[in-house]
N, CA, C and O atoms as CSV, one atom per row, in Angstrom:
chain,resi,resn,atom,element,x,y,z
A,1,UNK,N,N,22.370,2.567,2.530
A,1,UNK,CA,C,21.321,2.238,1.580
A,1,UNK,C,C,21.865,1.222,0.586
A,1,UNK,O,O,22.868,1.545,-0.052
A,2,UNK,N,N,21.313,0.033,0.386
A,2,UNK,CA,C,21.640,-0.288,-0.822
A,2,UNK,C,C,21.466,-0.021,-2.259
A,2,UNK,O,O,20.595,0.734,-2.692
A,3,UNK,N,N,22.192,-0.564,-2.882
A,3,UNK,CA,C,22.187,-0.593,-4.289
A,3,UNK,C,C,22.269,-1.707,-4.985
A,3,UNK,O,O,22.713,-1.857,-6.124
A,4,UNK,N,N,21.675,-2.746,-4.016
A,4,UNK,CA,C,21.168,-3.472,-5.177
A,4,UNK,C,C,19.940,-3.556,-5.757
A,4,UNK,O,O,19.268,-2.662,-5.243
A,5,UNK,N,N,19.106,-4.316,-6.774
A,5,UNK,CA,C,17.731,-4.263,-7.389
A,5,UNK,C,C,16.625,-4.920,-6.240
A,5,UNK,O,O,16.763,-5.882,-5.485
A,6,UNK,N,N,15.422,-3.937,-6.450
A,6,UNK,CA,C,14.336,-4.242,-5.479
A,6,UNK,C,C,14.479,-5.750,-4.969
A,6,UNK,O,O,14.429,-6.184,-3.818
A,7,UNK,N,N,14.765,-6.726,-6.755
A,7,UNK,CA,C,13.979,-7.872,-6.220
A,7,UNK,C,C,15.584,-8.850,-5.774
A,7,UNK,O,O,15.622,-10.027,-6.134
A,8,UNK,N,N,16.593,-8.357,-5.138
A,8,UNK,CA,C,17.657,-9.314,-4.711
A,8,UNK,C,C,17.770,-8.960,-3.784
A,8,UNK,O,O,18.706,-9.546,-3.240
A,9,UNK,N,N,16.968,-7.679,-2.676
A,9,UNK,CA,C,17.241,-7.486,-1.644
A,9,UNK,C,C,16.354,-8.816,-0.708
A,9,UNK,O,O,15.496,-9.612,-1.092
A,10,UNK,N,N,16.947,-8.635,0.525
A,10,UNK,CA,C,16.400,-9.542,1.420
A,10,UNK,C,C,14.354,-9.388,1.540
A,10,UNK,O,O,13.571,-8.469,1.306
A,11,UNK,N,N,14.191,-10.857,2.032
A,11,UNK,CA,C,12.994,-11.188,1.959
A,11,UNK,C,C,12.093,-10.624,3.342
A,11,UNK,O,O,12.611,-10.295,4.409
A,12,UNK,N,N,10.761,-10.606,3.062
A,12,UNK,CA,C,10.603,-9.486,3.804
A,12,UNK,C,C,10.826,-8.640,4.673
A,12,UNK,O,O,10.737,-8.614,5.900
A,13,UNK,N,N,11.302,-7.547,3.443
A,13,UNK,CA,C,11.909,-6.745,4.144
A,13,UNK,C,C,10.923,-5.416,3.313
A,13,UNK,O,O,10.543,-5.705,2.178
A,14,UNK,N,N,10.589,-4.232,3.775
A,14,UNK,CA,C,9.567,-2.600,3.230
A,14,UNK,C,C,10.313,-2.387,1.812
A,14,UNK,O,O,11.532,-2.218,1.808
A,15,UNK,N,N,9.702,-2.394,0.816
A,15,UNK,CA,C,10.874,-2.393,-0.451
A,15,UNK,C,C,9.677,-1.106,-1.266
A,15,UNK,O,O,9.735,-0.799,-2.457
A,16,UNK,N,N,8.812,-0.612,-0.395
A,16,UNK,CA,C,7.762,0.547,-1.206
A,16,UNK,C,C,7.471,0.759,0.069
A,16,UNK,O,O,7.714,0.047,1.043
A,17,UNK,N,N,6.630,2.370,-0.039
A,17,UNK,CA,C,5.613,2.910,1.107
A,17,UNK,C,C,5.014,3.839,0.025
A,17,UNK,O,O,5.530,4.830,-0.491
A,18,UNK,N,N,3.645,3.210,-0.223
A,18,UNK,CA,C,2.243,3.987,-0.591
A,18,UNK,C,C,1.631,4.523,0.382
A,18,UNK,O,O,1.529,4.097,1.533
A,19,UNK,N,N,1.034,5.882,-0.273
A,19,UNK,CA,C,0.207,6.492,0.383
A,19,UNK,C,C,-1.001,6.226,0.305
A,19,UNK,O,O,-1.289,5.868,-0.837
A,20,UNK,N,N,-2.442,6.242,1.477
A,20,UNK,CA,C,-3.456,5.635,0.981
A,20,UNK,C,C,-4.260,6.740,1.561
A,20,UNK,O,O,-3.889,7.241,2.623
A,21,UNK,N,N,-5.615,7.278,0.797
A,21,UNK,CA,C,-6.428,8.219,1.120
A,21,UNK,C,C,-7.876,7.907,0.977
A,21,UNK,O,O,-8.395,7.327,0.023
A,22,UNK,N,N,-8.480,8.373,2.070
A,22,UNK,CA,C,-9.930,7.745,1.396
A,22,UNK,C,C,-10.931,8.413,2.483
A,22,UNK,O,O,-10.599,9.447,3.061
A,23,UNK,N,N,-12.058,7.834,2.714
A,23,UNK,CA,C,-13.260,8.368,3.534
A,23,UNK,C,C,-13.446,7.122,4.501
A,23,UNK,O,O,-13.594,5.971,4.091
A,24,UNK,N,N,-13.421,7.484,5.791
A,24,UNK,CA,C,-13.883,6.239,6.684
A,24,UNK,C,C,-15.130,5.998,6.658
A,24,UNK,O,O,-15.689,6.878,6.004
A,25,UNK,N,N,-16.021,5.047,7.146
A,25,UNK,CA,C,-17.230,4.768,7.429
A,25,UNK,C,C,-17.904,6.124,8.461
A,25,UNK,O,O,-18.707,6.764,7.784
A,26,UNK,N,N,-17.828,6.435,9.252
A,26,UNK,CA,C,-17.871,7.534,10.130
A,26,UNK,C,C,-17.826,9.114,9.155
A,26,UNK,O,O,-18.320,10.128,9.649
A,27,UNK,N,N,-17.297,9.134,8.009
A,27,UNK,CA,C,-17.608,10.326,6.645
A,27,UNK,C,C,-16.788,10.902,7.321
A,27,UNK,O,O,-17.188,12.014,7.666
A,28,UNK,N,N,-15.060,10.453,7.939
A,28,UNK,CA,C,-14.074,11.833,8.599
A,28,UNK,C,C,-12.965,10.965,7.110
A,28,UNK,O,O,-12.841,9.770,6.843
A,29,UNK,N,N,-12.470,11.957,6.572
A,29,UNK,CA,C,-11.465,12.089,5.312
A,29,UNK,C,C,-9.919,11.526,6.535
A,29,UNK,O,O,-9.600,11.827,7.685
A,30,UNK,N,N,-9.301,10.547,5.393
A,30,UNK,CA,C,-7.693,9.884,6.396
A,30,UNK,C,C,-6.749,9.738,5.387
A,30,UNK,O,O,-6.895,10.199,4.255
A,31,UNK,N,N,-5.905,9.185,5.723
A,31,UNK,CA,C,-4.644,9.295,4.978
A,31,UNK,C,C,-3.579,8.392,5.914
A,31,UNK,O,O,-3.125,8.872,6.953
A,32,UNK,N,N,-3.332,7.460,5.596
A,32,UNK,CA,C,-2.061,6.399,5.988
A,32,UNK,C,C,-0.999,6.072,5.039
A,32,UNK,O,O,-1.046,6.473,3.876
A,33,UNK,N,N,0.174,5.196,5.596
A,33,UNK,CA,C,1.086,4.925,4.870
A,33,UNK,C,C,0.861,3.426,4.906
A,33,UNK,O,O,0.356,2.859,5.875
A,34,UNK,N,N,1.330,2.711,3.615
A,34,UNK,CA,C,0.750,1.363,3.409
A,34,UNK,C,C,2.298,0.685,2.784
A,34,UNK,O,O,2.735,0.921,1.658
A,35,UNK,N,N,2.948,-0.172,3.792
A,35,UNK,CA,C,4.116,-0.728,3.650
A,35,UNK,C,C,4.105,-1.881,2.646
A,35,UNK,O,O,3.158,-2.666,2.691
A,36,UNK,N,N,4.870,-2.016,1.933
A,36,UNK,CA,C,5.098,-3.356,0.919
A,36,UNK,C,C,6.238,-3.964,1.382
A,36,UNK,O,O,7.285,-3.339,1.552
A,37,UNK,N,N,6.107,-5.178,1.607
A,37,UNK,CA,C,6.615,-5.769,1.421
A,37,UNK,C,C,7.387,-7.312,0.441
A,37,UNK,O,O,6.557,-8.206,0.274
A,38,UNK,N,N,8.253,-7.493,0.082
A,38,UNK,CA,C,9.162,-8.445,-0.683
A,38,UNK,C,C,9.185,-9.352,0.146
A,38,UNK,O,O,9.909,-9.343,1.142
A,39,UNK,N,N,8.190,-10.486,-0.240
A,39,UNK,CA,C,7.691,-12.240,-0.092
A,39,UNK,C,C,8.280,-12.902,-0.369
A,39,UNK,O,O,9.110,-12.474,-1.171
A,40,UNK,N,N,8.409,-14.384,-0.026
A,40,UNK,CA,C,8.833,-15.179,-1.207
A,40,UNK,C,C,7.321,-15.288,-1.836
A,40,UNK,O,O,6.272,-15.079,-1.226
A,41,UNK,N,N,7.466,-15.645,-3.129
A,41,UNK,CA,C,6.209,-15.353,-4.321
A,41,UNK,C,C,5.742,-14.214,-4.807
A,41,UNK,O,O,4.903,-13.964,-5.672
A,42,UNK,N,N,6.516,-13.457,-4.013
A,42,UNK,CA,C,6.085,-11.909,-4.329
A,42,UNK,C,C,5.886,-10.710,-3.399
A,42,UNK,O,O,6.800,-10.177,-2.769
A,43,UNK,N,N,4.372,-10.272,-3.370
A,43,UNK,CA,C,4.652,-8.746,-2.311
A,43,UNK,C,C,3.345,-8.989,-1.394
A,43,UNK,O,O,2.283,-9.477,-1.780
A,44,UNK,N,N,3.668,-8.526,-0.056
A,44,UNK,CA,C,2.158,-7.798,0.461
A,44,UNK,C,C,2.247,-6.697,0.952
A,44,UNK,O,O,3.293,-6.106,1.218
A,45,UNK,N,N,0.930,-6.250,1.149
A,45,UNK,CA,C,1.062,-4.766,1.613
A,45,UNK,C,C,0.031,-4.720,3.202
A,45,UNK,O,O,-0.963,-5.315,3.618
A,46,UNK,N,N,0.904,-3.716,3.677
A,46,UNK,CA,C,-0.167,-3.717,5.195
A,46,UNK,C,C,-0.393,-2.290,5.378
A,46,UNK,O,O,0.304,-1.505,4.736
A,47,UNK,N,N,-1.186,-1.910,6.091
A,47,UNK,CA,C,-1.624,-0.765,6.783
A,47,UNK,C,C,-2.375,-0.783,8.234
A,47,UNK,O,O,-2.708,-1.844,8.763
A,48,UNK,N,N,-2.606,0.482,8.820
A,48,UNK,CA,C,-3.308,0.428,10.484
A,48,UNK,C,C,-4.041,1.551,10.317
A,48,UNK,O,O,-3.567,2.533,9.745
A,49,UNK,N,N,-5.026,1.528,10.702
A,49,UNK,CA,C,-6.200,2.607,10.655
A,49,UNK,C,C,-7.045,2.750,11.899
A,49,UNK,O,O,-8.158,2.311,12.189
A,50,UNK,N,N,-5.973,3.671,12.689
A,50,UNK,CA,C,-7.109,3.581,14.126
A,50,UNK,C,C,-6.951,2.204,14.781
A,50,UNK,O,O,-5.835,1.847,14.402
A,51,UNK,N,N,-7.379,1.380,15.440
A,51,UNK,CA,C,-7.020,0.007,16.000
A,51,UNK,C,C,-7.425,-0.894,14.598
A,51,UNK,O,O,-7.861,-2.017,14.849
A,52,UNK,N,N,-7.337,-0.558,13.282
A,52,UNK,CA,C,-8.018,-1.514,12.604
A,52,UNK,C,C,-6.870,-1.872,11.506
A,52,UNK,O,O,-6.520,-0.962,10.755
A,53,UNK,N,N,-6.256,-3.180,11.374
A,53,UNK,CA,C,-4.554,-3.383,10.620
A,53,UNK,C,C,-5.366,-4.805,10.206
A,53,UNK,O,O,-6.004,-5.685,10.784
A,54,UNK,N,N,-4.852,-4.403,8.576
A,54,UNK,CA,C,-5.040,-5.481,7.475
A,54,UNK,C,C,-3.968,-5.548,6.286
A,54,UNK,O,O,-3.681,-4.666,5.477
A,55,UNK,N,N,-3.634,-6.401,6.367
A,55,UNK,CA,C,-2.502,-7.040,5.585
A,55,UNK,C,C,-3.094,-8.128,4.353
A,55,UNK,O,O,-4.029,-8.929,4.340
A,56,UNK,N,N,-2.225,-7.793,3.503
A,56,UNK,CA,C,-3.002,-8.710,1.793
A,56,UNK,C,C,-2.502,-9.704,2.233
A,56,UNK,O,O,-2.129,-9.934,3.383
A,57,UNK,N,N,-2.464,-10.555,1.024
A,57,UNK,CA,C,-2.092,-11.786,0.883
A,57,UNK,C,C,-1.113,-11.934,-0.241
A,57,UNK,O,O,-1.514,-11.408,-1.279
A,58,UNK,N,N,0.056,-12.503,-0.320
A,58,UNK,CA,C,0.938,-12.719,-1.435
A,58,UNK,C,C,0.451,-12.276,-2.520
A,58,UNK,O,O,-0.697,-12.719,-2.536
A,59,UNK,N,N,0.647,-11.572,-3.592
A,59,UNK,CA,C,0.781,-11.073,-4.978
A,59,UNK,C,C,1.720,-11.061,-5.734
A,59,UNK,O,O,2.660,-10.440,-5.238
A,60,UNK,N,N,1.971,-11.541,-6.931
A,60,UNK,CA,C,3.054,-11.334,-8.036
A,60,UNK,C,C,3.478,-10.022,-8.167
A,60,UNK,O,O,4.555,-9.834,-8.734
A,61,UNK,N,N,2.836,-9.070,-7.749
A,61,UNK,CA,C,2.949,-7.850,-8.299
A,61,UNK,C,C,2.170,-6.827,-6.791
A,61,UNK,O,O,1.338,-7.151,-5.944
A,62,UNK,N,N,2.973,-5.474,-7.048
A,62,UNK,CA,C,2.726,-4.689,-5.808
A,62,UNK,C,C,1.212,-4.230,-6.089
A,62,UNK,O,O,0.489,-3.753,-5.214
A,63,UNK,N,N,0.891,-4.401,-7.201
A,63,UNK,CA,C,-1.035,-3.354,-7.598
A,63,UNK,C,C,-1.860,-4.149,-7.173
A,63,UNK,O,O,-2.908,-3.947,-6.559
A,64,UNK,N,N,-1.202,-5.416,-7.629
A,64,UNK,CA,C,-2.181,-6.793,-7.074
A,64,UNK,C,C,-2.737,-6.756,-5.323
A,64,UNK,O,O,-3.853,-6.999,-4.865
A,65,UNK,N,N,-1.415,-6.339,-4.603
A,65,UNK,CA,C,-1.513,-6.568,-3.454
A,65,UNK,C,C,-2.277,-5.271,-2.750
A,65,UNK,O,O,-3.064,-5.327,-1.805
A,66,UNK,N,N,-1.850,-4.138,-3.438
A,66,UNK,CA,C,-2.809,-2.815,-3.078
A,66,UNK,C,C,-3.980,-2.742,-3.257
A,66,UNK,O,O,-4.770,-2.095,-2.569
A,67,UNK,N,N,-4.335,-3.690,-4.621
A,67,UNK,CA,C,-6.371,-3.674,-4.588
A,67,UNK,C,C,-6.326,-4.092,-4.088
A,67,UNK,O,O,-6.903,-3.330,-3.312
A,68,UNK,N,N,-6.018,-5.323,-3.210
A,68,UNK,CA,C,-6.780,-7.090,-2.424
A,68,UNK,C,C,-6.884,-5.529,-1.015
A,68,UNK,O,O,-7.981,-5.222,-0.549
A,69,UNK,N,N,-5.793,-4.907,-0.652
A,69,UNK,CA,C,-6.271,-4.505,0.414
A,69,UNK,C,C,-6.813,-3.199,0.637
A,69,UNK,O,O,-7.109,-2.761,1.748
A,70,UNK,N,N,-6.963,-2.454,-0.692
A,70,UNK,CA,C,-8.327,-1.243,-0.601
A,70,UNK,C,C,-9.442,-2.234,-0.702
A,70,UNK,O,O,-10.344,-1.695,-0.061
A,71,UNK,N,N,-9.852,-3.285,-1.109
A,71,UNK,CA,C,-10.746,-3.742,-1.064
A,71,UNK,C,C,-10.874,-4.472,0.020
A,71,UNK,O,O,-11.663,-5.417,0.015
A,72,UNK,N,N,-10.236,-4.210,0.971
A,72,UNK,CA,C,-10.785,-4.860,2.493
A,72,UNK,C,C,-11.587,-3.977,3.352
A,72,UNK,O,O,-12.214,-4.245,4.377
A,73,UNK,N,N,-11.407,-2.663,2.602
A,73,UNK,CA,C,-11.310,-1.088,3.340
A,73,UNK,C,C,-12.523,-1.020,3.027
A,73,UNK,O,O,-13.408,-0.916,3.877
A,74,UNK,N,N,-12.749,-1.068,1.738
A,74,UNK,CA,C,-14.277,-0.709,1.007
A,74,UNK,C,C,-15.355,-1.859,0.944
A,74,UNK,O,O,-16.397,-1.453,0.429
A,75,UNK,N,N,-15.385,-2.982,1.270
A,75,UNK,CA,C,-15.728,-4.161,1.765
A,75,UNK,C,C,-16.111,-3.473,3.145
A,75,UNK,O,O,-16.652,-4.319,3.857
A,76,UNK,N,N,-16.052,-2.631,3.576
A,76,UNK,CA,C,-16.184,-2.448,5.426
A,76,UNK,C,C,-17.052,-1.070,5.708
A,76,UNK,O,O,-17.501,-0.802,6.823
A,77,UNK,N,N,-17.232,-0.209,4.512
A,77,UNK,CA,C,-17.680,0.958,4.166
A,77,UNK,C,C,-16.846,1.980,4.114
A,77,UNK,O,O,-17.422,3.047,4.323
A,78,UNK,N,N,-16.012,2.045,3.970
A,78,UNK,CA,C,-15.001,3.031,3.245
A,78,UNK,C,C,-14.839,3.385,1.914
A,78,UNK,O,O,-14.539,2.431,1.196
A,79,UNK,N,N,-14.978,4.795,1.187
A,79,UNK,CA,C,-15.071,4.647,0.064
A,79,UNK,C,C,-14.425,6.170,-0.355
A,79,UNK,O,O,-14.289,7.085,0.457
A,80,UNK,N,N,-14.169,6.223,-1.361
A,80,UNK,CA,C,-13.105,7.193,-2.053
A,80,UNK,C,C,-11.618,6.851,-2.050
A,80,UNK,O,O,-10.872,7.648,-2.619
A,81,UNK,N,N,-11.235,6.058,-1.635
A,81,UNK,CA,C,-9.479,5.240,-1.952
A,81,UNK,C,C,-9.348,5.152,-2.856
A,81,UNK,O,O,-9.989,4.681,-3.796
A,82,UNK,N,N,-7.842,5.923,-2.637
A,82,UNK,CA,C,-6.686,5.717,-3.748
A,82,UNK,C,C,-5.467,6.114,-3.006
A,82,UNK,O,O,-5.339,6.719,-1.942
A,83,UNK,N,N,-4.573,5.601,-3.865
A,83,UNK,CA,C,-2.848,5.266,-3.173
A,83,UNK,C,C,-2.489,5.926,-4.176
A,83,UNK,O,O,-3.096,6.156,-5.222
A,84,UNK,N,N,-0.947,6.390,-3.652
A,84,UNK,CA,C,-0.031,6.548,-4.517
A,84,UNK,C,C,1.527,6.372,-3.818
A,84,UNK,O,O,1.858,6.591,-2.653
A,85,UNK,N,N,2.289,5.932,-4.877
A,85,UNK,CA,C,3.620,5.802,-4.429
A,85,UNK,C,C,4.311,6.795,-3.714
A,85,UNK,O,O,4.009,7.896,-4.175
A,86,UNK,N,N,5.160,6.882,-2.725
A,86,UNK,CA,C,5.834,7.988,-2.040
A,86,UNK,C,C,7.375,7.094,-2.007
A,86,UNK,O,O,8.328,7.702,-2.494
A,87,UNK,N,N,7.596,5.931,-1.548
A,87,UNK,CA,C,8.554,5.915,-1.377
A,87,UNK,C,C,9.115,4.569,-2.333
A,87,UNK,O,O,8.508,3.547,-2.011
A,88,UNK,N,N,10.051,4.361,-3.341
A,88,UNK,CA,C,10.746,3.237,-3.477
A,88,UNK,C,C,11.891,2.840,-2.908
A,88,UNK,O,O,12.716,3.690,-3.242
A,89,UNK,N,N,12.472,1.942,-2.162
A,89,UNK,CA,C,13.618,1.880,-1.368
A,89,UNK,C,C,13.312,3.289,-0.282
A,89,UNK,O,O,12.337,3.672,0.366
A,90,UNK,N,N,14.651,3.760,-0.488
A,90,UNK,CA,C,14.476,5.014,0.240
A,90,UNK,C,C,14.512,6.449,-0.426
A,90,UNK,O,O,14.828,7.549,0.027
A,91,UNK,N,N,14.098,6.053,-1.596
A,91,UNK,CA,C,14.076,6.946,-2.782
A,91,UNK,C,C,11.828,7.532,-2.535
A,91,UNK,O,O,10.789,6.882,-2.652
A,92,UNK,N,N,12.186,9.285,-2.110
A,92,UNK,CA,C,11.181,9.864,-2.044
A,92,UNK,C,C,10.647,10.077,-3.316
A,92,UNK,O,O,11.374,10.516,-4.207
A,93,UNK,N,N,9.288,9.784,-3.545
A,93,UNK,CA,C,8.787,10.325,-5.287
A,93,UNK,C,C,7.168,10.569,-5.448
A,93,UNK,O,O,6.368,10.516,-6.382
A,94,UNK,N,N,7.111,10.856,-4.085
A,94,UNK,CA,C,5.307,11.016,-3.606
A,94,UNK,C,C,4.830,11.982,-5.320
A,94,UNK,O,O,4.259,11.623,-6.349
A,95,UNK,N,N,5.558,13.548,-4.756
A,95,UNK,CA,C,5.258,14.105,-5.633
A,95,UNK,C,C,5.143,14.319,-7.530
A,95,UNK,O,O,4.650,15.206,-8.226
A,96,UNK,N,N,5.836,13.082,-7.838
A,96,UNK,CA,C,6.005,12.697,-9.184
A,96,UNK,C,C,5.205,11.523,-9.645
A,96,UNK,O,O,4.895,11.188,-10.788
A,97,UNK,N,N,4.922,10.934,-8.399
A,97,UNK,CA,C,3.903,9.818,-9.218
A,97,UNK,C,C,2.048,10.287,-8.952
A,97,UNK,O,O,1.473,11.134,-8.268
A,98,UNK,N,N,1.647,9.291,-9.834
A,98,UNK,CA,C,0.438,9.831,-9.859
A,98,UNK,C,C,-0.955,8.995,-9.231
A,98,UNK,O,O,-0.887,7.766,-9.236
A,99,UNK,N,N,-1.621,9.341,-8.946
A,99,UNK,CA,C,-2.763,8.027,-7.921
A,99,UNK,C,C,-3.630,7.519,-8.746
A,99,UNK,O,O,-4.238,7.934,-9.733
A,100,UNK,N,N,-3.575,6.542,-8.161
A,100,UNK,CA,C,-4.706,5.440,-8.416
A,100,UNK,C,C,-6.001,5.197,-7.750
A,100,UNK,O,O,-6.081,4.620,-6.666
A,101,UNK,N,N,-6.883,5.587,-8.327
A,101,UNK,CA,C,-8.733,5.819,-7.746
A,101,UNK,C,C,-9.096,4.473,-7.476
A,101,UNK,O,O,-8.847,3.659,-8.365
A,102,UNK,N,N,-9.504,4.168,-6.683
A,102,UNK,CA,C,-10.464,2.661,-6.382
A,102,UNK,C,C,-12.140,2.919,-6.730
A,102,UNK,O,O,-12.807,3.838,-6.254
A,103,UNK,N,N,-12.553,2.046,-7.520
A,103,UNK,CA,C,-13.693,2.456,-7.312
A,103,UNK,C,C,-14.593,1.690,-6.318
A,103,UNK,O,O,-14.328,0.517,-6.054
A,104,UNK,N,N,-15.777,2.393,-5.691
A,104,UNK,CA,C,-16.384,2.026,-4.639
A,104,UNK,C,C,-17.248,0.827,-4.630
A,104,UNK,O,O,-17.827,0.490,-3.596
């Protein structure tokens, strides 16, 4: 594992794993893991849902890149999303951090 700081590790490379929860279009309740990655310019985040994988677009910042892509989700009819952090590096902390609601 390293020890150096998030932002001197190599370029994209998983530097977070959010958890993402929500309601599909179909009204069945899901739950995925949503990888971040360290850009040059910054972060994106991806996820796969069933055959369906959408990836943000560059962000300064990891929240930036998590709305652009709950809002691809809810843009499609999905609604009740929210994430929360589980992993930094390889440091587990699901249970200590707290979620973030999207609204619909």
């Amino acid at each position: 594992m390293s020890t150096l700081p998030l932002s001197f590790r190599l370029r994209n490379a998983v530097v977070e794993k959010h958890q993402l929860e929500g309601i599909d279009p179909s009204d069945r309740y899901f739950n995925r893991a949503i990888l971040v990655k360290r850009v040059d310019r910054g972060y994106s985040a991806k996820v796969m849902y069933e055959a369906l994988e959408r990836e943000s677009g560059v962000h300064p910042t990891v929240p930036g890149a998590l709305a652009e892509l709950v809002k691809m989700f809810l843009d499609i009819g999905f609604t009740d999303m929210r994430t929360r952090l589980n992993f930094k590096g390889q440091k587990y902390l699901a249970e200590k951090e707290t979620w973030v609601d999207y609204a619909n």
